[in-house]
C-alpha positions in Angstrom: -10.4 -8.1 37.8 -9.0 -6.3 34.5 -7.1 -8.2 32.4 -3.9 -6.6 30.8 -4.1 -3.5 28.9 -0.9 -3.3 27.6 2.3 -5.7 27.0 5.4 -5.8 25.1 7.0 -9.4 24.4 10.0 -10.3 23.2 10.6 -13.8 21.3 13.4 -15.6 19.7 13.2 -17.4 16.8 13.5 -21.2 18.0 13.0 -22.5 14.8 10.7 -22.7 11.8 9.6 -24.9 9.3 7.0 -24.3 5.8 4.2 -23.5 8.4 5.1 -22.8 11.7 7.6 -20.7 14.0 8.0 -21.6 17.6 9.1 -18.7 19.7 10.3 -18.2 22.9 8.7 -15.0 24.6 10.1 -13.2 27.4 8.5 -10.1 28.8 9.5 -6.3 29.0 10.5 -5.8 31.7 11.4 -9.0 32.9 8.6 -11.2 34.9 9.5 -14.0 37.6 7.7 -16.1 35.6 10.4 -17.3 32.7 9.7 -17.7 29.0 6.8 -19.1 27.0 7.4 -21.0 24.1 4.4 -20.5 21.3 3.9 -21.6 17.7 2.4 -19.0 15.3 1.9 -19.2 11.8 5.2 -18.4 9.4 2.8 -15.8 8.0 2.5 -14.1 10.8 5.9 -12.3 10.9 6.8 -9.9 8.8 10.1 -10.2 8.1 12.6 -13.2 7.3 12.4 -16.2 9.5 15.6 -17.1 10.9 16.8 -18.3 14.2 17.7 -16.4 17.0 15.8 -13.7 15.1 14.2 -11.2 17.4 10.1 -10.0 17.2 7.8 -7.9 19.2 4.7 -8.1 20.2 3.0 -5.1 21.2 -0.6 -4.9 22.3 -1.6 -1.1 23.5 -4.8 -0.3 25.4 -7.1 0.3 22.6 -6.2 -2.4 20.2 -8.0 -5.1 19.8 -5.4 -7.5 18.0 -1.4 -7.6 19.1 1.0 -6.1 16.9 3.8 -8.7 15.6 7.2 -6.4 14.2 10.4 -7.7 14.2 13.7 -5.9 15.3 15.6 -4.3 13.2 18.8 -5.5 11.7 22.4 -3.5 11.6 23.1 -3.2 8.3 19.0 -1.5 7.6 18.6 2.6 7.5 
């Protein structure tokens, strides 16, 4: 069996603290599953840490590591 090549998640910012973020991840499209709350390391998004902030994770085919961006927000070009 072949795991999963490629996946788009969305998470919301839960809440944060000097080291961690816990996220809640849904995935696109929607699974029957629910959400999955992780924690990853504040340093591993790249943007400013608030809650209810939005990120992706992206992993495509031929990467080997996931891709962490974050949405972005109105008032940006």
């Amino acid at each position: 069996m072949a795991g999963l090549s490629t996946f788009v998640l969305v998470g919301t910012i839960l809440s944060f603290d000097s080291f961690f973020t816990t996220v809640e991840f849904q995935t696109n499209p929607p699974s029957n599953g629910g959400g999955s709350i992780a924690v990853l390391p504040l340093n591993a998004i790249p943007c400013d840490v608030k809650i209810g902030n939005i990120i992706y994770v992206v992993k495509q085919e031929l990467q080997e590591v996931p891709t962490i961006t974050c949405k972005k927000e109105k008032h940006e070009n």
